[in-house]
C-alpha positions, 0 to 999 in steps of 0.5 A: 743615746749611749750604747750599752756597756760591754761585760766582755768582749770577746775575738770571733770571726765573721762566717759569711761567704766574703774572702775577708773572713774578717776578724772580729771584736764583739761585745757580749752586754751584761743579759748575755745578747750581742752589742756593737761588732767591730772588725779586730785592729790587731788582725793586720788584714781585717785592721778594724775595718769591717762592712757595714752589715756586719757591723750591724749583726745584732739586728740579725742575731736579735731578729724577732723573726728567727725560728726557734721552734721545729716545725712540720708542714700541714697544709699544702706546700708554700701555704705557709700553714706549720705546726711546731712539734718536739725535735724528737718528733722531727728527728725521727719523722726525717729518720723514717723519711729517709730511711722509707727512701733508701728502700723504695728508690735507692741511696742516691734518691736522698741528696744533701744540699749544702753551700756557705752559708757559715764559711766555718768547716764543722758547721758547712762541710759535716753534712758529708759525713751523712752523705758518706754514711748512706751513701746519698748522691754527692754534691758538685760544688759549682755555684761559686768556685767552679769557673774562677779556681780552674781558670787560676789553677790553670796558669799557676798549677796552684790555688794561692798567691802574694799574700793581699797586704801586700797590696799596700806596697804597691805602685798599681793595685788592678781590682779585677772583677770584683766590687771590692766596696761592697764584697770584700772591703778589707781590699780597699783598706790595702790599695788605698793606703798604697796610694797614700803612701807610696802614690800607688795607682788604683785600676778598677776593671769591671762592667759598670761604675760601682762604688769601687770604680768611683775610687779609682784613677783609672776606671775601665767599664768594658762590656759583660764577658769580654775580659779575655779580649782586654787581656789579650790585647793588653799582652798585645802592646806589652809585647809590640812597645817592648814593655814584656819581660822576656827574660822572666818568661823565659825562665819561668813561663811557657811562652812561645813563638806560636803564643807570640804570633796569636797574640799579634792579632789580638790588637787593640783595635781588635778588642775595642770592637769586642770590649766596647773600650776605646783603643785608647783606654786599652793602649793606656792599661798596658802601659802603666801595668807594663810600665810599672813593675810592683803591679798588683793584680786582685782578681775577683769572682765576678768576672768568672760567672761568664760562660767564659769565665775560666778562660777570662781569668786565666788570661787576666792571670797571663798579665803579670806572667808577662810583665814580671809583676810576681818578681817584686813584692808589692807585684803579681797576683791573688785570687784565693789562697784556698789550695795552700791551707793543708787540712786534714778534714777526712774525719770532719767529712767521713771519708772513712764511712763512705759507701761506694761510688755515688753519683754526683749531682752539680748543684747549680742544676738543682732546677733541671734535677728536681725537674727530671732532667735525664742528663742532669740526673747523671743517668739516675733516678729522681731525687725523692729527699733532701735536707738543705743547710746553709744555702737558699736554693729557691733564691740564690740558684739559677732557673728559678722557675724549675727550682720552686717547681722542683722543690714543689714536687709533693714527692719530693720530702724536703727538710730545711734547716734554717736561720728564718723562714727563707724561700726555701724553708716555705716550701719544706715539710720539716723546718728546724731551727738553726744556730749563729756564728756565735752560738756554735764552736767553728773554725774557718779559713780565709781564702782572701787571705793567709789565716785560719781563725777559730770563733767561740761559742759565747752566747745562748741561742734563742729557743731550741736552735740547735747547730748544723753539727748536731742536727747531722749527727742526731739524724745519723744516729737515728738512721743507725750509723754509730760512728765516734765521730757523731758522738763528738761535739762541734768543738772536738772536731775542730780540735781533731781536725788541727791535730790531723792537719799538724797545726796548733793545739785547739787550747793555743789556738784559743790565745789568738784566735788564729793560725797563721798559714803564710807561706814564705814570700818567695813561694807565694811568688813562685819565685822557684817555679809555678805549681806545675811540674814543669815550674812553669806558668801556662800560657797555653794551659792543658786543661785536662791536667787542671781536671786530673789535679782537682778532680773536676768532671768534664762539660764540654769537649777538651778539644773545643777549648782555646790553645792560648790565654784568649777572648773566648766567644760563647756567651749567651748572644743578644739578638733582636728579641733579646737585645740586652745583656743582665748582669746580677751583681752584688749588693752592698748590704746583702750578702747573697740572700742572707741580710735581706732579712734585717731592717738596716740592710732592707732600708739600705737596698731600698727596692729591686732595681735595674741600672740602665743607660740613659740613651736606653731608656730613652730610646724605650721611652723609660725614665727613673723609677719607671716599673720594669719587667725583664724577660727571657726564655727562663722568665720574667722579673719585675724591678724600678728602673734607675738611670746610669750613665756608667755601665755601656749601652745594651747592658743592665745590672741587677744589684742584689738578691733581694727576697723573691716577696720584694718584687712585685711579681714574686719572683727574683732576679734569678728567674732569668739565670741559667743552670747550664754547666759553663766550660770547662768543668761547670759553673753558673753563669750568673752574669751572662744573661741575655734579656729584653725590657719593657715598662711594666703594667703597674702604676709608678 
């Protein structure tokens, strides 16, 4: 069958939480709906190449399942029993709500809760004008970004590096971390055709053969946690075989005899009893990143979500510091271009309406705060009201036993506004129906990359959705704060935020669809210094100086972090009850939870499964496709068994956040993750997880 005929096709760019930020090419047909999405050819990042799931976006704009309607609870709560009702009647039920709240209990009884659902900053970041308004207790953001940016920052002194295309002018490529296939595929457009063209080396690091491994030349599947290992042992050889440049970090590093003499224990012998790789594989890393000087390190995220991630990234990131890579184009290191955007978002995010100084509530602890603990409470009372905006807390946050038995509290008024009816939104007492990306005016920017885009509203959105942005401003002005800036309409916030930020008027933006925000080669090189004041790249970072320039709040004693770019041993240990280590690692056709809704990713995924390495599943007597329960202190897991042979012995990989309904216990994978704030500053520990597993008493 042939597709529909496009009457026009429009520029607009993808809002989901992926460093491509990929612009895109729609096809708006002749009854207004969404046809074929394809990633745009003239972006020179994107180049025509987007993820499969988005390229089936419209199976989710079209989902019959999308809410349309606002609804209020009237059964118990997770009953799944709602009555629609006007928006009028929700409005002012939350107004009252809210409002009986601040009274009995105080302003920081109501907490917002917000994360990247839309990556687009009217839409995610205007929640805070509410907060700011009230004076409602902040958010700490810590659920992604919290161990990976300090531990960048930290060498740097700057979020940003050698802008990604570069990646094709590469003799090696090194992806770090990051299951480039499946979340961020525009990676692997730019190190293969470095590798086509220029021979280029590609390096995968990460902790079990995925998808991008399989494209590798050099593939290392090291165990969880223990990247900072392979990195100091890696500086080891670069110094012992005479492959550091020592000129370079003369000029441009702190390096030291002290940093020298640490590293001269970190063997790689040493490493190999850490990392599970052979000294073999560790000498041969060394030697080609040494040896080749246009090395281009593409760090990820998921390495960081180790109780040890910062320090894993910084020493990762010492690499290149050591061998000269940022030198040459074609060389150095890129993790987020986040720090380097210069954004004036003070009226978007009400900075000017702010009410004191509330406290702040680190959102990967949602379970241990709904739950009452004191210390994750900051001191403060109970929180007795939310309202939840793109994020799917009752999935996607650790402990996920505390987080539904939280937002189960019946004094606990919680309003979800939402796309479908997600985990979270069962269990609320108002749901209101929101908008897509091509519903709404947005504009975002591209940490994997140098652009900011801007994407249109260019279709009507079904029933009554109504976006993020408008919700928040009819709840303020219902809670009496009449500020111009919650009259203004999504589009004049994005026109007003580019004139504070000195970019380009909205009207020339609109031309292109984006705002090159590149920096010149030789500062995203630091090729005149490192971000610190010094010029210098940290070897030995001061991490007090990271928390002082971020503002990030301190969760473990300064003292108690390492001197030096080093291994860091404080994971969560296996032991005999719990002999394995469980990663959570991402899905191809799920991005988080969101797509575990529509039809093509659910058939793609299949169901909740776990990777385990034959000689484990043997010695257990588990054969593919066998029903498994996963446990631990937090709680238990059912998922089907698949055999791998590329991950290590004693480590099991749980790909994607599939719907807590998909597993045959009703409860997802993050029943097993931990809320407790990693060091320095905080962060959920995704992938560090120690469990034990057993065949499950269902039939096959």
């Amino acid at each position: 069958m042939n597709a529909p005929i496009a009457q026009r096709t429009i520029r607009s760019v993808c809002p989901h939480d992926c460093p491509s930020v990929c612009a895109l090419d729609v096809d708006i047909l002749a009854d207004g709906s969404v046809g074929r999405v394809r990633g745009a050819k003239d972006d020179p990042y994107t180049a025509g190449v987007i993820c499969e799931k988005v390229a089936r976006y419209a199976e989710r704009i079209h989902h019959p399942e999308r809410l349309t309607h606002p609804m209020r609870r009237i059964g118990p709560k997770g009953a799944g029993q709602w009555q629609t009702i006007s928006w009028d009647e929700a409005l002012d039920e939350i107004a009252a709500r809210f409002l009986e709240v601040e009274k009995t209990h105080g302003a920081e009884a109501v907490w917002p809760y917000f994360y990247a659902g839309t990556m687009g900053h009217v839409q995610r970041d205007g929640i805070e004008r509410l907060r700011a308004v009230r004076g409602y207790s902040h958010q700490y953001d810590t659920i992604c970004v919290g161990l990976a940016w300090p531990g960048y920052i930290a060498g740097t002194g700057l979020l940003g590096g050698v802008n990604p295309e570069q990646m094709a002018e590469a003799d090696c490529v090194v992806i770090w971390g990051t299951n480039a296939v499946h979340t961020q595929v525009n990676v692997m457009t730019h190190a293969m055709k470095a590798r086509k063209t220029r021979g280029a080396k590609v390096v995968v690091i990460d902790i079990y053969r995925n998808a991008t491994m399989e494209q590798a030349d050099m593939g290392l599947v090291l165990r969880p946690g223990t990247d900072g290992a392979l990195a100091a042992a890696t500086m080891h050889v670069l110094l012992r075989d005479g492959l550091a440049d020592r000129a370079y970090m003369e000029k441009f590093t702190d390096f030291s005899a002290e940093f020298e003499a640490h590293l001269a224990t970190r063997t790689p012998e040493w490493a190999s009893a850490i990392t599970g790789l052979s000294v073999s594989e560790i000498e041969a890393f060394a030697h080609l990143v040494g040896e080749t000087k246009r090395t281009f390190f593409r760090l990820g995220y998921g390495f960081s979500r180790q109780r040890n991630g910062a320090t894993a990234v910084h020493a990762a990131l010492s690499i290149p510091a050591m061998t000269g890579a940022w030198q040459y184009r074609g060389g150095g290191a890129f993790h987020s271009n986040s720090g380097t955007w210069g954004l004036d978002k003070s009226r978007l995010e009400g900075t000017h309406l702010q009410k004191g100084t509330p406290r702040l509530l680190d959102m990967s602890e949602i379970g241990p705060i709904l739950t009452g603990d004191a210390k994750a409470l900051q001191g403060g009372g109970p929180v007795h009201a939310m309202i939840v905006q793109n994020t799917n807390p009752a999935t996607v946050a650790p402990e996920q036993q505390l987080v539904r038995q939280g937002l189960m509290r019946e004094d606990l008024f919680l309003v979800v506004h939402e796309q479908f009816m997600t985990e979270t939104a069962e269990l609320a007492d108002i749901v209101l129906p929101a908008t897509m990306f091509l519903e709404h005016n947005d504009y975002y920017t591209r940490g994997g990359h140098t652009r900011v885009l801007y994407g249109p509203a260019v279709v009507e959105a079904p029933g009554e959705a109504r976006s993020n942005h408008d919700v928040i401003n009819a709840i303020a002005l219902r809670l009496g704060s009449d500020d111009p800036s919650f009259h203004a309409s999504d589009r004049d916030v994005v026109a007003d935020t580019f004139a504070r930020s000195n970019y380009p008027p909205l009207e020339e933006v609109e031309k292109t669809g984006f705002i090159d925000r590149e920096r010149p080669d030789d500062a995203a090189r630091f090729a005149k210094g490192f971000g610190w004041p010094d010029g210098r790249y940290r070897f030995a970072p001061n991490w007090s100086d990271v928390a002082e320039r971020k503002g990030y709040r301190w969760v473990c004693d300064p003292a108690d972090m390492p001197r030096f770019a080093d291994h860091w041993a404080i994971n969560e240990a296996a032991d005999a009850v719990h002999p394995f280590k469980l990663a959570t690692s991402p899905a191809r056709a799920f991005l988080n939870s969101s797509f575990n809704q529509t039809p093509g990713s659910i058939r793609r995924e299949g169901e909740p499964s776990v990777f385990i390495h034959p000689e484990d599943a043997a010695r257990l007597g588990i054969e593919d496709g066998d029903h498994v329960t996963l446990g631990n202190m937090r709680g238990s897991v059912d998922l089907t068994a698949r055999i791998h042979d590329g991950l290590q012995t004693g480590v099991l990989i749980a790909e994607g956040l599939h719907r807590n309904k998909a597993h045959r216990g009703g409860q997802g994978i993050n029943m097993l993750t931990s809320a407790t704030p990693s060091p320095p500053f905080g962060g959920a520990p995704f992938h560090d997880a120690a469990v034990w597993i057993r065949k499950a008493n269902y039939e096959k």
